[in-house]
C-alpha positions in Angstrom: -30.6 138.2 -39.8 -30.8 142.0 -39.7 -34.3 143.9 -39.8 -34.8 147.6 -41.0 -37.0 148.9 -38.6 -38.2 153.1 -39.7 -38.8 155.1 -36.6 -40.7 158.8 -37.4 -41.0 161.3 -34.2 -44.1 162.6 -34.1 -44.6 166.9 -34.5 -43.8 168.2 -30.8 -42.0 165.5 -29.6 -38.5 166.4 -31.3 -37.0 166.8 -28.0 -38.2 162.7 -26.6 -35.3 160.4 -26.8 -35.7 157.7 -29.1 -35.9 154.4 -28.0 -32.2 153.0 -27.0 -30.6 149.5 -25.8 -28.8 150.9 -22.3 -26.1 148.1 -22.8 -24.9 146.1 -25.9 -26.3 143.2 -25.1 -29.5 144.0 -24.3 -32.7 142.8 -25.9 -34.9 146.1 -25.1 -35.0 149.4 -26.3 -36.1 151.7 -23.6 -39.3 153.8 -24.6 -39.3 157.3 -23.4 -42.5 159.2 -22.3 -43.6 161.6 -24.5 -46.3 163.9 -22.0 -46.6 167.5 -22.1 -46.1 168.0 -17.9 -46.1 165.2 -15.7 -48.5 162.5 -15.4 -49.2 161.1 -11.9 -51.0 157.2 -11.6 -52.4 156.9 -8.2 -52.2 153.6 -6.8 -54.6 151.3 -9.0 -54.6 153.8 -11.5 -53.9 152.6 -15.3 -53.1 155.5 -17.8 -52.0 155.3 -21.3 -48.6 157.1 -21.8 -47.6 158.5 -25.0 -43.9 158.2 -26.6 -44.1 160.4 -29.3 -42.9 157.9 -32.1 -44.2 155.8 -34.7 -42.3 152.9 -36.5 -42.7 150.9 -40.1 -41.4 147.4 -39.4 -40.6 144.7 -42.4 -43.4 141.9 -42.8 -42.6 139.3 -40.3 -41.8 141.4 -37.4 -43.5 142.7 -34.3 -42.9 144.7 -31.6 -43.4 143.5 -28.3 -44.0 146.0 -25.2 -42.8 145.2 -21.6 -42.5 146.2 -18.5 -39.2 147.9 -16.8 -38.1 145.3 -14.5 -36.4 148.8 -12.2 -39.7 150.2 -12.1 -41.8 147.4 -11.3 -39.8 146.1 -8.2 -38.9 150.3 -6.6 -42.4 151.5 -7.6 -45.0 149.2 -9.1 -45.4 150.3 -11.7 -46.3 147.8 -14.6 -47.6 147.6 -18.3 -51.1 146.0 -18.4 -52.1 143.8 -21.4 -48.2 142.8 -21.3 -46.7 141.9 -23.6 -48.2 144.5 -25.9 -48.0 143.2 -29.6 -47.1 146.7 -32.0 -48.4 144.7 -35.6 -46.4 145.7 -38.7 -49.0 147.1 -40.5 -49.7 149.6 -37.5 -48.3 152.9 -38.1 -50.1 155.0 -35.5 -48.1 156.6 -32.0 -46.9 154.1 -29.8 -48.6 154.1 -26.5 -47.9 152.1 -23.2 -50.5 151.0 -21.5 -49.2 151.7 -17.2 -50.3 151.0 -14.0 -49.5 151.5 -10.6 -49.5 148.0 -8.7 -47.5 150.4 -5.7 -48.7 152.2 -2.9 -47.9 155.7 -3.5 -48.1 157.9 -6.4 -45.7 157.9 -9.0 -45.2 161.1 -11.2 -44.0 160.2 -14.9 -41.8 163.0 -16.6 -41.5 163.9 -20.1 -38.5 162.0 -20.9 -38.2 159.3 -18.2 -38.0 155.6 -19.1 -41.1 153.5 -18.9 -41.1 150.5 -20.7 -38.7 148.2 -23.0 -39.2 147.7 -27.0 -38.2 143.7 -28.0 -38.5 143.1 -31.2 -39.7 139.4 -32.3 -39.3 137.5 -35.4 -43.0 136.0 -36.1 -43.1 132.8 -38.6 -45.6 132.6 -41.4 -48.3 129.7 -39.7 -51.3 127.9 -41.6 -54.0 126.8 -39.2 -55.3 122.9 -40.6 -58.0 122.0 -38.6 -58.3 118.3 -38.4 -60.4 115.7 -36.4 -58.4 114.7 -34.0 -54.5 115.5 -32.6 -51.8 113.2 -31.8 -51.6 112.0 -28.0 -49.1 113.7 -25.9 -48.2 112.3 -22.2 -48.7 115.7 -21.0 -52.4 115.5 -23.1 -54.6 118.4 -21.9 -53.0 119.1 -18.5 -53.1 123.1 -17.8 -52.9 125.1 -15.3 -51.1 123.5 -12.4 -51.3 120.4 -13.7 -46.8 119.7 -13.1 -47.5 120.9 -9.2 -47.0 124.4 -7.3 
């Protein structure tokens, strides 16, 4: 099934790349950063970086925001509140939320990759609340519960 996702750039931000799969097969879209000069997280910093776009997605999608796998493991640097869930109905700039896990400072460019874009199919639920559910043999086993 095929979606038809809109995608605005926002005034100032005609020269940001838009968001792009960097192979065929790939499930992100790379989300460019959108700041004026650089931006530099300290280590332990979180800042919220702007990318200079807004989308309209179809009922029944959602954007989900992840970290860079390249950045994470060379530099530390993560997203916080990962995934981040972009709603349909939102139509405001996206934003991704980073931090620096590292220890050294990172500098973000205007331009430079900083997070991946999946996009997620999410099925129309009813919530029935009942008395009682059905017995599992995993039951209410959480964290842990299978060993390390």
């Amino acid at each position: 099934m095929s979606y038809y996702v809109q995608i605005n750039k926002l005034p100032g931000n005609e020269d940001v790349q838009l968001p792009c799969k960097m192979s065929e097969q790939a499930s992100g879209y790379d989300l460019y950063a959108a700041v004026g000069e650089a931006v530099v997280l300290a280590p332990g910093e979180r800042k919220l970086i702007p990318t200079g776009i807004a989308l309209a997605m179809p009922d029944g999608l959602e954007a989900q925001i992840r970290p860079r796998s390249g950045l994470a493991l060379k530099h530390g640097i993560t997203c916080l509140n990962t995934p981040g869930t972009i709603d349909a109905d939102y139509r405001g700039e996206i934003k991704v939320l980073l931090i620096n896990l590292g220890q050294e400072p990172f500098a973000i460019a205007r331009n430079e990759r900083i997070a991946q874009m999946v996009f997620q199919a999410v099925p129309a639920v009813s919530l029935v609340e009942v008395d009682t559910l059905s017995a599992t043999e995993r039951g209410a086993g959480g964290f842990g519960h299978t060993g390390k």
